[in-house]
N, C-alpha and C positions, 0 to 999 in steps of 0.2 A: 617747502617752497612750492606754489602754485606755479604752473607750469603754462597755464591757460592765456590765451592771448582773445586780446578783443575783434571779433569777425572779420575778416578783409578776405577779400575772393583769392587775393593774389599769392597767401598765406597757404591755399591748398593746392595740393598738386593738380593739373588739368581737367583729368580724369575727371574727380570730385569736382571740382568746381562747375565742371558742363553737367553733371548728373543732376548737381545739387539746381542751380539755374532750370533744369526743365523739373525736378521736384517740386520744387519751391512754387511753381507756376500749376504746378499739377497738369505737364504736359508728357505721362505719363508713357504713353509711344514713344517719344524723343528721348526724356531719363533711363528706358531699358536698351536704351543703343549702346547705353556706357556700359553697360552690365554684359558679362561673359554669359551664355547659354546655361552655363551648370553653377550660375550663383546660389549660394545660400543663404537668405534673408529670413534675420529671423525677427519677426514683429509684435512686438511687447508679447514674447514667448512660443507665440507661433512662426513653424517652420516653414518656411516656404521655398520646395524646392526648385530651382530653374527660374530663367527668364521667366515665362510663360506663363505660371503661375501666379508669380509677382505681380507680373501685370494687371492680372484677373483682379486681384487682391486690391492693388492700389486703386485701380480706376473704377471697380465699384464704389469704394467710398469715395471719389472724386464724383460719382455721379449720386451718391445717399446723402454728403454731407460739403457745405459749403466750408473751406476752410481756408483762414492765414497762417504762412508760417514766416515769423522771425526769428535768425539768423543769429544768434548769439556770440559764445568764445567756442576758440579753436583750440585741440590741444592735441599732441601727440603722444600719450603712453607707452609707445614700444616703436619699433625701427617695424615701417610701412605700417604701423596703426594711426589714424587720423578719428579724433573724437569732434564732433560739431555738435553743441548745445543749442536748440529749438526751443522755440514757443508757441504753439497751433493754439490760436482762439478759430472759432465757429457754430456751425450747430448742430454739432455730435454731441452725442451723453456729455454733460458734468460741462460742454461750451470753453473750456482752456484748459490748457496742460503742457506741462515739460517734457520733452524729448531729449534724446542723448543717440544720436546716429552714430556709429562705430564703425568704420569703412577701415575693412584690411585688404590691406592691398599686394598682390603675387605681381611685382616688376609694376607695370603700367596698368594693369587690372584690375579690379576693383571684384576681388576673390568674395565678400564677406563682406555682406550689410547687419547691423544689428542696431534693434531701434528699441529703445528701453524708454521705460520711463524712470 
């Protein structure tokens, strides 16, 4: 049984929803507000430890590569795991690609980003 549901903001817990809303815009200052200090983002295998980092990370390609992201299905795998399926067209290498953002979440926290393809 597919578990996946079709994208609706109201579908994810807060947290996620405001993270994702300044992601999605690539307002990247705003997105690591959601993010605890000592997150662990790991992006298509790269580790990225803390905030700080993160930020380094995302908003250089925010400023290397024009990008859209839509917002696909929602799915839950495990109790405080939230999966969101993406779609980035722009003009990075190879111009689109599928994403799988993985948000675990510690209470209202958002412990653990993982961004797959």
């Amino acid at each position: 049984m597919d578990d996946r549901t079709a994208f609706a903001w109201d579908e994810l817990p807060e947290i996620i929803a405001n993270y994702l809303r300044a992601h999605v815009s690539q307002d990247f200052a705003t997105a690591m507000t959601y993010l605890p200090e000592d997150v662990t983002v790991v992006d298509n295998g790269e580790v990225l430890e803390g905030r700080d980092e993160t930020f380094k990370v995302f908003d250089k390609s925010a400023h290397d590569y024009e990008v859209e992201t839509t917002l696909g299905s929602i799915s839950r795998p495990a109790d405080g795991v939230w999966e969101v399926d993406t779609h980035l067209s722009g003009s990075f290498p190879g111009g689109e690609v599928d994403l799988r953002m993985i948000f675990t979440l510690a209470g209202d926290v958002i412990q653990k980003l993982d961004i797959t393809v």
